[in-house]
N, C-alpha and C positions, 0 to 999 in steps of 0.2 A: 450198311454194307461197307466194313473199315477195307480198307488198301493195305494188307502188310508189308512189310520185307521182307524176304528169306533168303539165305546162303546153301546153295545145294553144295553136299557131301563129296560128290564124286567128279564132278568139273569144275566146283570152283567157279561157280557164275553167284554175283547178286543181283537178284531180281523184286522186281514186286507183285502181289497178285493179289486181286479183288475174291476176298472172299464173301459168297454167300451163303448162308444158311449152314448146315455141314459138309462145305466142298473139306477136299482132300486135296489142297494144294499140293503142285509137280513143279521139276525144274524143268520149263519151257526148251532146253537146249537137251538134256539129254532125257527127259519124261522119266529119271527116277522120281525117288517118292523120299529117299535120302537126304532132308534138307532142316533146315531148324530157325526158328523164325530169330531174325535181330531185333534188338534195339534200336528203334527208329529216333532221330534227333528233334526237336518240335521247338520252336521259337514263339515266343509272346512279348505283346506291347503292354506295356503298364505306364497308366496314367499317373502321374505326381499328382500330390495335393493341389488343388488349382485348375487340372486341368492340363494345365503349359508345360509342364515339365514332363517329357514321356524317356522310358528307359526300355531298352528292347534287350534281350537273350534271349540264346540259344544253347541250348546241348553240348553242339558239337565244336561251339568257343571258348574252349578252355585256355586257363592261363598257359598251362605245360601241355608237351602230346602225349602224355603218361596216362593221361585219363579222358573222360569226357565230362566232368563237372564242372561245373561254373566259376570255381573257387581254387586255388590250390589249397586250401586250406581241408578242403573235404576230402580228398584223396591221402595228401599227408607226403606222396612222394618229391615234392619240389623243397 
């Protein structure tokens, strides 16, 4: 049962909603159905060789605020 995001259309709220099975996610504030799921950010630990050395990212720390990639190199705009 994933947790989405979504951005509803008509008030401009983000929210999140636990979907299950084929609900039909609504915007809690104004209960249209006018909404569109985001891109949620997700972060991970990765262990170095050894063990000892751990390196952590995220999504949403990007070098520049032009993008959400980890890199500027991926985007292109910096």
């Amino acid at each position: 049962m994933p947790i989405y995001e979504f951005h509803c259309d008509q008030c401009n709220l983000d929210f999140e909603y636990l979907v299950i099975g084929k609900d039909k996610p609504f915007c809690p504030s104004c209960k249209t159905k006018k909404i569109h799921k985001l891109m949620s950010s997700c972060g991970f630990v990765s262990k170095g060789a050894g063990g000892g050395e751990t390196v952590k990212s995220s999504a949403s720390s990007s070098g520049c605020g032009s993008c959400s990639a980890t890199s500027c190199g991926t985007c292109g705009s910096c």
